[in-house]
N, C-alpha and C positions, 0 to 999 in steps of 0.2 A: 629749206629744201637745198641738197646739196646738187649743183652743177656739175656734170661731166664734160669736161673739153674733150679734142680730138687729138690734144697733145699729152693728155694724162693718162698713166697706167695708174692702176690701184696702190694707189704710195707713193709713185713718183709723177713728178710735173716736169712738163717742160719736154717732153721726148720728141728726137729728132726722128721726122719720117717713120710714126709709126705705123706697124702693119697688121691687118687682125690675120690669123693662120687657124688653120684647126687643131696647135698644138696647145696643152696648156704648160705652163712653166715647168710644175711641180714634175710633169710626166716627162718634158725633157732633161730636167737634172738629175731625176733618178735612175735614167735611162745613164745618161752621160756619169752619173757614180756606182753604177751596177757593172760598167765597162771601163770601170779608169780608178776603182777605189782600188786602195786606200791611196787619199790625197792627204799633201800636205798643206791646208791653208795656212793663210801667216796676214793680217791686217792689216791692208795698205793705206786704213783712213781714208778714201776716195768716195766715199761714199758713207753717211750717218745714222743710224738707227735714232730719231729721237729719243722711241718712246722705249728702248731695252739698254741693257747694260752693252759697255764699249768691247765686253767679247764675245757677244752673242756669235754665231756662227751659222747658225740655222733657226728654225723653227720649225720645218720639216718632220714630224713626227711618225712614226710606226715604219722607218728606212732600217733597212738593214747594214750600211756602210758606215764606217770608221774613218774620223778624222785621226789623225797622228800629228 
């Protein structure tokens, strides 16, 4: 059986001060790339995908927005 702490989000451990909101991720970023595409991401390594290749960029699917 896997344990939920109150410091873990789905993926990540450890989170400072988190908060539950009635937003979900998915619905803030696509909002925030619906209002701000096309972005230019670029990988800052701060953060590790274990389980995908090192230039994954999303997984996000069925978006309409363009990376460049």
């Amino acid at each position: 059986m896997k344990v939920i702490h109150d410091d873990t989000l789905p993926g990540i451990e450890h989170v400072k001060d988190p908060k539950l909101t009635p937003h979900f991720l998915h619905e803030v970023v696509t909002q925030y790339l619906k209002e701000n595409s096309p972005i230019t991401p670029k990988i800052e390594g701060r953060s590790v995908a274990t389980d995908e290749p090192k230039t994954l960029l999303t997984q996000l699917k069925g978006t309409t927005y363009e990376f460049r």
